[in-house]
C-alpha atoms as a printed R data frame, in Angstrom:
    type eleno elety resid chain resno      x       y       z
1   ATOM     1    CA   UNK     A     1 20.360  -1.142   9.026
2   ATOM     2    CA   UNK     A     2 16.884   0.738   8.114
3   ATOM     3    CA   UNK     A     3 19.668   3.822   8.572
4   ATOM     4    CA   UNK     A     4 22.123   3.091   6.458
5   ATOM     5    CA   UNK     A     5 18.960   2.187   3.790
6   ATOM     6    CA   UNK     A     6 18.194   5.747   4.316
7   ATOM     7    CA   UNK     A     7 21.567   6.712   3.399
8   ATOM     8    CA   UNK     A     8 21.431   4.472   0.259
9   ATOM     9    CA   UNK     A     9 18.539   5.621  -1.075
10  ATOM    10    CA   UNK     A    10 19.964   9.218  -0.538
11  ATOM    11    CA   UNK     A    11 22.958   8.521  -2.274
12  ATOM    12    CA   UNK     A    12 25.249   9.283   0.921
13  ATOM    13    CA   UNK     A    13 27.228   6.321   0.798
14  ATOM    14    CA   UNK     A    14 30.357   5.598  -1.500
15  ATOM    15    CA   UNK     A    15 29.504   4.528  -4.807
16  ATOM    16    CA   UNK     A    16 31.461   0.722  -4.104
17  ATOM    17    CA   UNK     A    17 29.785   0.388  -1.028
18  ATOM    18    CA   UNK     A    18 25.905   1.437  -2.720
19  ATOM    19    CA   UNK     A    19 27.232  -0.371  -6.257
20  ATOM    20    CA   UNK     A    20 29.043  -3.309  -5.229
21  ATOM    21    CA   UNK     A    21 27.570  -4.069  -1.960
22  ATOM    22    CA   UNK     A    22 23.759  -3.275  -2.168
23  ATOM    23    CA   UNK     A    23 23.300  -3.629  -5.784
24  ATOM    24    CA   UNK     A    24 24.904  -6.186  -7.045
25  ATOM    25    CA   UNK     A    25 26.140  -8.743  -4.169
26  ATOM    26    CA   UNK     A    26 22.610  -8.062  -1.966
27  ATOM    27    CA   UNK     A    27 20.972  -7.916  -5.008
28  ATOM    28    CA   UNK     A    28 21.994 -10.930  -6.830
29  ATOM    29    CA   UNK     A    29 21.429 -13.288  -3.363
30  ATOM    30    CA   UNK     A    30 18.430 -11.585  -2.571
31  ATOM    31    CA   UNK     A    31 17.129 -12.342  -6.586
32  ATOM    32    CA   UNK     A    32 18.777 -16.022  -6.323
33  ATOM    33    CA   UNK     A    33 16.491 -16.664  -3.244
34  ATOM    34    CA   UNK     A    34 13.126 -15.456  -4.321
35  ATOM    35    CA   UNK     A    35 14.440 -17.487  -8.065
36  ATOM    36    CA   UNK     A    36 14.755 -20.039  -5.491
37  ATOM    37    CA   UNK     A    37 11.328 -19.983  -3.528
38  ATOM    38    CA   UNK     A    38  9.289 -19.318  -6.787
39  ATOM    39    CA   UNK     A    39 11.103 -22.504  -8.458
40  ATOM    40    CA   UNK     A    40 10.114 -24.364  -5.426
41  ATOM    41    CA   UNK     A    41  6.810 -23.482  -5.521
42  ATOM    42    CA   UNK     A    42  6.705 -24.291  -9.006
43  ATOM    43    CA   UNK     A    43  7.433 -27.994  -7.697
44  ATOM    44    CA   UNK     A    44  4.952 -27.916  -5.479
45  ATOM    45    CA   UNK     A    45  1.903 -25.987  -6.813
46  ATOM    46    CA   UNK     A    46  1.661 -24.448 -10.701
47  ATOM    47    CA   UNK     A    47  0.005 -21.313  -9.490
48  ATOM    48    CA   UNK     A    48  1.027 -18.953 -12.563
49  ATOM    49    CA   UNK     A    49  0.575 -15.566 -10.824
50  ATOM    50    CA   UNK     A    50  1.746 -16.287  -7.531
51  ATOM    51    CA   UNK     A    51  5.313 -17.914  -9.301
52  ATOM    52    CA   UNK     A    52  5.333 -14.110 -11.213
53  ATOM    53    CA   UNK     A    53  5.059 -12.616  -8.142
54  ATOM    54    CA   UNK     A    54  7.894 -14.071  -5.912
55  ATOM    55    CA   UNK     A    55  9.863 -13.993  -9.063
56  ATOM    56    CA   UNK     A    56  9.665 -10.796  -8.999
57  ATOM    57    CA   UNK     A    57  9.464  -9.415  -5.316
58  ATOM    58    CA   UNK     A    58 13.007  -8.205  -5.312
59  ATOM    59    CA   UNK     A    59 12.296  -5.940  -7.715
60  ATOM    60    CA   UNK     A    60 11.152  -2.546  -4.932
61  ATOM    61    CA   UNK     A    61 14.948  -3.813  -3.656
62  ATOM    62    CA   UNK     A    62 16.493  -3.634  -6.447
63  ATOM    63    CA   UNK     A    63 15.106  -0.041  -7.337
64  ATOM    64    CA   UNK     A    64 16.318   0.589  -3.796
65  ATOM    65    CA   UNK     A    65 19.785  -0.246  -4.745
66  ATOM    66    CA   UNK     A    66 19.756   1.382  -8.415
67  ATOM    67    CA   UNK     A    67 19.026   4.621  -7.702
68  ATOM    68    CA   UNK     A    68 20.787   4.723  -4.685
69  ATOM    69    CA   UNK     A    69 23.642   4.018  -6.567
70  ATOM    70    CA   UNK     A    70 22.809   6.509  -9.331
71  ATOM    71    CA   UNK     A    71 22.611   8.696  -6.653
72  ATOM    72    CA   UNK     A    72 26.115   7.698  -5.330
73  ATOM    73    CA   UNK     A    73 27.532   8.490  -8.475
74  ATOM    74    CA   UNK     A    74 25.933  11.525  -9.081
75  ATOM    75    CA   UNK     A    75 27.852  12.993  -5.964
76  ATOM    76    CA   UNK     A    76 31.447  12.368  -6.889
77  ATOM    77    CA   UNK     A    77 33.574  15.445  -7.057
78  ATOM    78    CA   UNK     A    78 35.502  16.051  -9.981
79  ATOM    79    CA   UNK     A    79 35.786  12.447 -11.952
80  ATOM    80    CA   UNK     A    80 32.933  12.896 -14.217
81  ATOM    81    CA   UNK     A    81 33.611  10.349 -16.694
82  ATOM    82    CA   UNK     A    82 33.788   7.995 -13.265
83  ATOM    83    CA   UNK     A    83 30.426   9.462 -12.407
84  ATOM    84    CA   UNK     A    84 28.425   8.452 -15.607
85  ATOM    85    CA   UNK     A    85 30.166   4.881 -15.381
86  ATOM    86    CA   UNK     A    86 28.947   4.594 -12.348
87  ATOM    87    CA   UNK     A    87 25.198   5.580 -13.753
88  ATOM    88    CA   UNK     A    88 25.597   3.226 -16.389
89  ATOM    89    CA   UNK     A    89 26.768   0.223 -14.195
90  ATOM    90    CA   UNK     A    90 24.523   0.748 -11.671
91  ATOM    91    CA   UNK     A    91 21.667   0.406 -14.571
92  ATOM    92    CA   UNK     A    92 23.037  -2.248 -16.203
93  ATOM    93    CA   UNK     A    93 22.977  -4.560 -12.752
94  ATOM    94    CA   UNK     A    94 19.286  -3.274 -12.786
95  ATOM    95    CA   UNK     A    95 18.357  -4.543 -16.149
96  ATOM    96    CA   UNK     A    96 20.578  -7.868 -15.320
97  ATOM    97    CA   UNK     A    97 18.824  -8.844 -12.002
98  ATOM    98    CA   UNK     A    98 15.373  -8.487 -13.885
99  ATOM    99    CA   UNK     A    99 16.220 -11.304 -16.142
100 ATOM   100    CA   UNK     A   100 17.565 -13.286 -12.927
C-alpha cells in the first residue's frame, strides 16, 4: 500500500486508477468520515478548533491524490487535450472535497 502511495504521488499509475480511485472515491469516504467524526464531536463537545481540525485532516490526503493525479495526466502520450482534462478534473475534485 505505502508502495503504490509512492507510485501515486509520482504519477506512475494510470490516470483512472490515481483520478477515480484515490482522488475521488478514497477521497470522498475518507472526507465523509472525518465530516463524520468532527460532526460527532460537535454533539458531544463545542470545541471550535479541534471541529476545524478533523474537518479538515484529509486535506495532506487529498493533496496526495491531486497531484498525483496531475501527475498522472501529465504523463499521457500523445492525447493532450485528454491530458489537461485530466489536470483540470483532478483540481476540480480538489476544490470539491474542501467544501465537503
Amino acid at each position: 500500500m505505502i508502495a503504490e502511495l509512492g507510485q501515486l504521488w509520482r504519477g506512475e499509475l494510470s490516470l483512472a486508477r490515481a483520478l477515480i480511485g484515490y482522488a475521488i472515491i478514497y477521497g470522498l469516504a475518507i472526507n465523509l468520515l472525518m465530516s463524520g467524526i468532527a460532526m460527532v464531536a460537535f454533539m458531544v463537545m463545542s470545541s471550535g478548533l479541534l471541529l476545524v481540525v478533523l474537518h479538515f485532516a484529509a486535506v495532506p490526503y487529498n493533496v496526495l491524490a491531486c497531484v498525483g493525479a496531475w501527475r498522472s495526466a501529465g504523463n499521457l502520450k500523445g492525447r493532450p487535450e485528454l491530458a489537461m482534462a485530466g489536470r483540470i478534473s483532478a483540481l476540480a475534485v480538489f476544490v470539491a472535497l474542501l467544501l465537503i
